[in-house]
N, C-alpha and C positions, 0 to 999 in steps of 0.2 A: 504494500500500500504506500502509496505517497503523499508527504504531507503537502506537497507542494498545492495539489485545488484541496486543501481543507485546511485555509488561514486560520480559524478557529480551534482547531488542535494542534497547528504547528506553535501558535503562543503557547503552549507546553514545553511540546517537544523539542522544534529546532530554535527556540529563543536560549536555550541552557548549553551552555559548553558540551559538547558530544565526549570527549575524553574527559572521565570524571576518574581517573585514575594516575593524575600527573604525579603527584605529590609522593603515594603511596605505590611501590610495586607490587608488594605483596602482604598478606595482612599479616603480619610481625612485622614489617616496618610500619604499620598501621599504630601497633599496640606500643610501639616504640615512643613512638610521635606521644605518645597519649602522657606516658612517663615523663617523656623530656616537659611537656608543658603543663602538666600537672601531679607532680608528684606526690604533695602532700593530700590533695582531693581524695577524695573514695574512690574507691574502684567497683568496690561492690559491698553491699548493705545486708546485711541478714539478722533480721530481728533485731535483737541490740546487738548487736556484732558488725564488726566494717574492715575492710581492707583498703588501705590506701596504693594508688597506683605504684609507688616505692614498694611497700611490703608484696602485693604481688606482683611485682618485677623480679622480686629476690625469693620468691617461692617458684612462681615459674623456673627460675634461671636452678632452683635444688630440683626440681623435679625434672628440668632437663640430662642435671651434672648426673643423673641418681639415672637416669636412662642409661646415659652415655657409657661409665662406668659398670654396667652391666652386659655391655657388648650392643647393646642398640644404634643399630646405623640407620643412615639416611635412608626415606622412602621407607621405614617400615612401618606399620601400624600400630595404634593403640587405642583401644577401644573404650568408649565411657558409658556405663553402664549405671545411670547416675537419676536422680530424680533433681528439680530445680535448686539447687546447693552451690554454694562458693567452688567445691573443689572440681566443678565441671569445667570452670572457668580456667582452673589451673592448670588441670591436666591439656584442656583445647591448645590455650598460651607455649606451657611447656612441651608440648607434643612438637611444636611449631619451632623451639627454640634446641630441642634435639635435630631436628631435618627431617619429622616426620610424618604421618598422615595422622588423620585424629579420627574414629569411626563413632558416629552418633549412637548409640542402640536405646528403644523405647523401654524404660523401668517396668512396663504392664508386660512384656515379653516372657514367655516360660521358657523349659529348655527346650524344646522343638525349635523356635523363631531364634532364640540366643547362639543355640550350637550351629543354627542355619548360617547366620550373618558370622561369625566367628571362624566358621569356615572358608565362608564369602570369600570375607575381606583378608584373612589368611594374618590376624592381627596375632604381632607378639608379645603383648602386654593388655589386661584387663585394669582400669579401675571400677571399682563398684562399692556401692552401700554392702555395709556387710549383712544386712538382714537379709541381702538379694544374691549374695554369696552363698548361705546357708540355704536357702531356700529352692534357688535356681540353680545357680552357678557351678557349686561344688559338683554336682553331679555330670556336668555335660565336658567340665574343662580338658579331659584325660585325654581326649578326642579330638583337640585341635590344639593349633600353635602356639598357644599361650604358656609361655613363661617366665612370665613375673605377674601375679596381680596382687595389687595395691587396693586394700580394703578400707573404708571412710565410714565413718557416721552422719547421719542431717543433725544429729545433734551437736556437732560440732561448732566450732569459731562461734559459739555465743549462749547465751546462759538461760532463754526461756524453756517452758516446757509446757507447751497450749497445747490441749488434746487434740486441737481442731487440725492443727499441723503434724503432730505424729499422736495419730487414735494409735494407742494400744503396743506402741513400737518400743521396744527394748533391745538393748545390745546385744545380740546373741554370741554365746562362748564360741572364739575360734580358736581356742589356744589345742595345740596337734596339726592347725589346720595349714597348709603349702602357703601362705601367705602373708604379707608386708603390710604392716598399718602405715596410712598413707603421712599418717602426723610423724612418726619414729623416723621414717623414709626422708621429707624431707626438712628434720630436724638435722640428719645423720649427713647432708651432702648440704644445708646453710652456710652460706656466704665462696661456694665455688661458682665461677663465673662459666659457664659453657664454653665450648669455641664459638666464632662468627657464621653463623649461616643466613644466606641467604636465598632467594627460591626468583624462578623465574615466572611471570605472571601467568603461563599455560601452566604449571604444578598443580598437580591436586592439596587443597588445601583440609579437604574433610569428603569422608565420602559419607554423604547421607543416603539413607534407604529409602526407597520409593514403599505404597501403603501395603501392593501386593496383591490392591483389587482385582488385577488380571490376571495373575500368574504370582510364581514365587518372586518376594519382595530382591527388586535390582539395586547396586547401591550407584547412586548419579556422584559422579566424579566433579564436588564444585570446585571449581579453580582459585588462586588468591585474586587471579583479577574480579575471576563472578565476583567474588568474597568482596572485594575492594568498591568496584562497581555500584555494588546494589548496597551494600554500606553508605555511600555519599550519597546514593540518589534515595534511599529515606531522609536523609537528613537534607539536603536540599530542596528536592519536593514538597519533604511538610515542612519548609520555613526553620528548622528547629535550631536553636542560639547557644549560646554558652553556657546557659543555665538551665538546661534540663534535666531532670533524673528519670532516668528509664525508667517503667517498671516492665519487669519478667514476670508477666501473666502467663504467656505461652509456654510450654512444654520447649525445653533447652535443646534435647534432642531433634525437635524437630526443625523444619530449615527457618518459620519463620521466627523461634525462637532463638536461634544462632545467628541470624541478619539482625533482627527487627529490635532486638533486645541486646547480645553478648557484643557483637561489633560494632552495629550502632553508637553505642555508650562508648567504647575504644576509639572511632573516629570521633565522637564529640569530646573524648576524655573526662565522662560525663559518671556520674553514680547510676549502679547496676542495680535496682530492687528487685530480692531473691526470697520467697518465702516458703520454700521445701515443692511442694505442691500444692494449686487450687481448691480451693475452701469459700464459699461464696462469702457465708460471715467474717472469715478471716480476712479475705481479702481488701473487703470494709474496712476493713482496719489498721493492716498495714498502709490503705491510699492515706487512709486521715494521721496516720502518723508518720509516714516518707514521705507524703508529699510530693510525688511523682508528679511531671506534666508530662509525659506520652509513653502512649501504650501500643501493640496492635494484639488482637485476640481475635479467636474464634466468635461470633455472635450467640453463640451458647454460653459463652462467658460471659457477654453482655448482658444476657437474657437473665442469667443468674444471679447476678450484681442487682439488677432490679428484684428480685425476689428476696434478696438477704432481710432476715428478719430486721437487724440491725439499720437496714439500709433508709437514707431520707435525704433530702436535693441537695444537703451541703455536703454529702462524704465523698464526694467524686471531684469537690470545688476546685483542686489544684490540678486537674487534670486540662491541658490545654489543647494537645491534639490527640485524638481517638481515629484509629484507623483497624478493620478489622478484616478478615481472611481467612483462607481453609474451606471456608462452607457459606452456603449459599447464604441470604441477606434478605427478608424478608422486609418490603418497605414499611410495610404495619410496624414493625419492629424498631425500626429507626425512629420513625414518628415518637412511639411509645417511649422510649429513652430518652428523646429530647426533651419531650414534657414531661417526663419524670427523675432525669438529671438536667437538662440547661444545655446539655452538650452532640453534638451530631456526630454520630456515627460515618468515616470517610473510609468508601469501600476500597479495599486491595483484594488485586488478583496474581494471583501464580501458583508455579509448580513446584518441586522441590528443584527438576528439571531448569527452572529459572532461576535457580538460588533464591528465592522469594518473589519480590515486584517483578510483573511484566507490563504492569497497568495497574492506573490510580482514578481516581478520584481528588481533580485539584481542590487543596485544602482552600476550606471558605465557600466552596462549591456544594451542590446537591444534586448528586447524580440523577439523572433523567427518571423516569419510572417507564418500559415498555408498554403502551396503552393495549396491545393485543393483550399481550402474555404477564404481563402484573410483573416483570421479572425489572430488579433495579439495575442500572448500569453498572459493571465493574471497572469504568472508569475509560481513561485513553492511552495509550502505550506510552510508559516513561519514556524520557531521552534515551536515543540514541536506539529505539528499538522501534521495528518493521515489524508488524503485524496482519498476517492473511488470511481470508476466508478462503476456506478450498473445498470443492464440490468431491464428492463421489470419484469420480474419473481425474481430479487432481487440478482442474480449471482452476484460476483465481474467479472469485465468486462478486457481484458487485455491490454495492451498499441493499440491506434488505431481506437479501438474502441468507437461508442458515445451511451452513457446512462448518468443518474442521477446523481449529484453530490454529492455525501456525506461527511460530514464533522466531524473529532472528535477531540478535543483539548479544551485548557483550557481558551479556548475565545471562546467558544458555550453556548448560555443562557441555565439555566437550564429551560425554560419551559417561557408559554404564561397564563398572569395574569387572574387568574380564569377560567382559560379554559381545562380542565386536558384530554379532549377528542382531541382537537387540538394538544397538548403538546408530547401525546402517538403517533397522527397520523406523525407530524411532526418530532420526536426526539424520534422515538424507542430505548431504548439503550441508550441513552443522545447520539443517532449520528443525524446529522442534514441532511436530506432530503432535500436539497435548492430547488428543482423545478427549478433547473436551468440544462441544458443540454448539456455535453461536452465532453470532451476526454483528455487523455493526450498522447503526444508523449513517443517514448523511449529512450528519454532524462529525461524525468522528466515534461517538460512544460505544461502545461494545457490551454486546450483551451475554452472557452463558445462558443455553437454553437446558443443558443436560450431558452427561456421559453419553456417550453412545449404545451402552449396552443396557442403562436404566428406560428407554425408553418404551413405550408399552404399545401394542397394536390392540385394540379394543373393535374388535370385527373387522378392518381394515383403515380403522380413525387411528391415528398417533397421537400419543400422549405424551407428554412431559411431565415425569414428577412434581418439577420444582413449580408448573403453574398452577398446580392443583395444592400442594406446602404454602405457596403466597395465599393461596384465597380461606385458605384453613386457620394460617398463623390472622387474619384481620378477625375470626371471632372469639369475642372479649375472655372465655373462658379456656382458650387454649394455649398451652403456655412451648409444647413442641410437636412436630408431628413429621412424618415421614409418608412415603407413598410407592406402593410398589405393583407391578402385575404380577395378577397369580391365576390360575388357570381358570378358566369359563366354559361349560360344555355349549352352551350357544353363542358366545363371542367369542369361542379361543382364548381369550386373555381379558381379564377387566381388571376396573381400578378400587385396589384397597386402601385403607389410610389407619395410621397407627398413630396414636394422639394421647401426651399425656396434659393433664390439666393443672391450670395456675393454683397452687394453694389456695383454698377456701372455697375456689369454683366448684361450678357444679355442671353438668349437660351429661344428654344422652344420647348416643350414636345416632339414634335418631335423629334428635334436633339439631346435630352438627352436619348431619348429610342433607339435610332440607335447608342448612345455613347453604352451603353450597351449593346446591340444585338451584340456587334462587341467582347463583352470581356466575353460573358457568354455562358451557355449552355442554347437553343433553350425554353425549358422550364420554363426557371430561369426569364429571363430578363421582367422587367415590360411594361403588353400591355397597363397599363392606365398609365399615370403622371398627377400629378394638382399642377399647382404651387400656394405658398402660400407664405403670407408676413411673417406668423411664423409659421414653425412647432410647434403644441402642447408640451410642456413640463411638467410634475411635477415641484416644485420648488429647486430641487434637479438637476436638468436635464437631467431625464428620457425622455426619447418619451412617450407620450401616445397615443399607440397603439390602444388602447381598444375604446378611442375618437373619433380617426381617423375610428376606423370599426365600433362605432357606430354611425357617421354622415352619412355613407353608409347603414348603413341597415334603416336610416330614409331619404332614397333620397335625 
């Protein structure tokens, strides 16, 4: 696509410098920068606990020496096995400051998914919570590369103990057990200074793992440039100044809490807000005591912030941009939090495949609302990125119409670790394929309409999930919902809908399919409902679709 006949999106895109990577080649001289100009600042915040960019430069720089010193070379792996904690930060930084790759892995992962990616990624060193050690871990490690893992607590670097942050977690005994407390570790190697490395901006700087929804989970090879890239273009896209403090709502693991949160804060040289894992009431709490202005989260995070018991219009006060991602955006939703914080919800779009942003939503802005399909706009392609509609047969497709997303810019991974037959199928060209389905108007905006594979044929009518979720999520007593096909002996396939409700509400699948019937075409509106105390999630929160159709097809 060209920006050139759509002056209204090129004031985005081509008004911003296209190399947003001068300064910084690779993200260690990112974190570098961060040190040299603020040393005594925070680096990262946990409960009453803090790290100044000084202290972890000199912890990074022990858990580097404490690699090095065990034989670890350049380009090897090490994997963080971590829920949202200071020492994921460290191990990332020091992983970087050995010459080496850092491997994200999800905390909700057992050992089928743990030994899968451990294999993967063919990683020589584990960090992990040691509760997830005893639990998971121990058992699957005999079986792949790992030898060294370094064991941590979330109890750690600070002194509370709120149930709502660790329900029911205690230190389990590993004393027999093959492994290295991460505190003893880099007590034992403080104040060695590593050799100089540095990395060139095509290096993989992390390989994160795709969800899996199509096959077994790939890990996308992001680069220091992605890494670097898509770092500055959060922070110049949303305006963000000298004085921000992150907060780390999002899951660390995942891409867009490694951009949007850990590097972020490193190019701003900014405070990390870390609070083990999400808690709605907690979260409440930590915004009104860190005082965080930006965030980006999933809108199930959103949606939950507004439901916190504790929650009322001042505890979000310091919160200046909100930008959210992952999962679809329901505009009833936005509305809803505006009027019930003050603050607008500013949509982002991407993959893990795009190291986070491929599209925003300019801050200050209110993304379009599709008037067919209820669907809000996921914004316009950040700088320096080309975004196409492609048909079936691979045509560029023209405003209006819906085909395949295709993505090319300098926040597209170059390829999926070890997998050169995936890497071709997905990133012909180094453009990215998303599997995700949309259109853009002729303004510029762009819509998602659905995966390709959620889509539902209802006697030969097509369906879209997410427009039947948009007209679900506007009535007042649903707080989530999901939509899937499940078999029909007279349509072949019709529409179901899985709905849980806002605390206190009340409705009955009845009256929420005659809610619908009233605002949809004949086809559209779902003939089953089943109410649920939770819609399925990823811990990202995603829907999973896939759950929901496969609880149906086992009755």
């Amino acid at each position: 696509m060209s920006y050139a006949d759509r002056p209204w999106l090129a004031r985005y895109a081509d008004g911003q410098p296209h190399d947003l990577t001068p300064d910084h080649p690779d993200a260690l001289s990112m974190f570098r920068a961060a040190v040299a100009r603020n040393p005594d600042g925070d680096a990262v915040r946990y409960f009453d606990g803090a790290l100044t960019y000084r202290e972890l430069d000199e912890r990074t720089d022990a858990f580097a020496a404490g690699l090095l010193a065990g034989g670890f070379t350049a380009g090897e792996r090490v994997a963080m096995y971590l829920q949202n904690v200071p020492q994921f930060v460290i191990g990332l930084v020091g992983t970087w400051k050995a010459g080496g790759i850092a491997v994200s892995i999800n905390p909700m992962n057992r050992e089928r998914e743990l030994e899968l990616l451990l294999r993967d990624s063919g990683s020589a060193v584990l960090v992990c919570l040691e509760s997830l050690y005893a639990e998971v871990a121990a058992a699957v490690l005999p079986g792949t590369d790992v030898r060294l893992v370094l064991t941590t607590s979330e109890r750690d670097l600070q002194t509370r103990d709120d149930p709502r942050a660790f329900p029911g977690s205690r230190r389990p005994d590993l004393s027999g057990a093959d492994v290295t407390d991460l505190t003893a570790f880099l007590d034992r190697h403080r104040g060695t200074t590593p050799p100089p490395v540095s990395f060139d901006p095509g290096d993989t700087a992390f390989l994160t793992y795709t969800s899996g929804t199509t096959g077994p989970p790939k890990g996308a090879m992001n680069t220091h440039r992605n890494v670097v890239f898509n770092s500055r273009a959060y922070a110049v896209w949303c305006g963000l100044g000298d004085d921000e403090v992150v907060l780390g709502i999002a899951p660390l693991f995942h891409i867009t809490g490694l951009i949007a949160h850990v590097t972020v804060a490193q190019y701003l040289a900014a405070p990390l807000v870390l609070f083990h894992r999400f808690e709605p009431s907690l979260g409440v709490d930590v915004i009104r005591e860190q005082r965080p202005t930006f965030t980006v989260g999933a809108i199930t995070v959103f949606i939950a912030l507004m439901n916190a018991p504790n929650a009322d219009r001042s505890a979000l006060e310091s919160l200046r941009t909100i930008c959210s991602g992952g999962a679809p955006i329901p505009p009833s939703t936005v509305t809803a939090f505006h009027d019930f914080y003050g603050h607008w919800i500013h949509n982002v779009y991407g993959l893990t495949e795009t190291t986070s942003p491929s599209h925003g939503t300019p801050i200050g802005t209110q993304g379009p609302v599709d008037p067919a399909s209820g669907a809000l706009s996921v914004g316009v392609p950040i700088y320096s990125t080309v975004v196409r509609i492609v048909g079936d047969d691979g045509t560029e497709l023209p405003p209006g119409e819906v085909g395949e997303i295709c993505t090319t810019g300098p926040q597209v991974v170059s390829g999926y670790w070890n997998k050169p037959e995936e890497t071709a199928n997905a990133l012909p060209g180094g453009e990215l394929h998303t599997g995700d389905v949309g259109y853009m108007d002729d303004q510029g905006w762009f819509y998602i309409v659905d995966r390709k594979k959620d889509q539902i044929n209802a006697g030969g009518y097509k369906v879209w999930p997410r427009e039947v979720e948009d007209v679900l999520y506007e009535h007042p007593a649903v707080r989530e919902a999901a939509v899937v096909g499940v078999p029909d002996e007279y349509r072949g396939e019709t529409v179901k809908a899985f709905v849980s409700l806002r605390e206190g509400a009340s409705a009955t699948p009845e009256e929420i399919i005659a809610f619908t019937r009233e605002r949809m075409a004949a086809y559209k509106y779902p003939r089953q409902l089943e109410l649920l105390d939770e819609v399925p999630k990823t811990v990202t929160g995603k829907v999973l679709r896939r759950e929901l159709r496969a609880r149906e097809r086992q009755g």
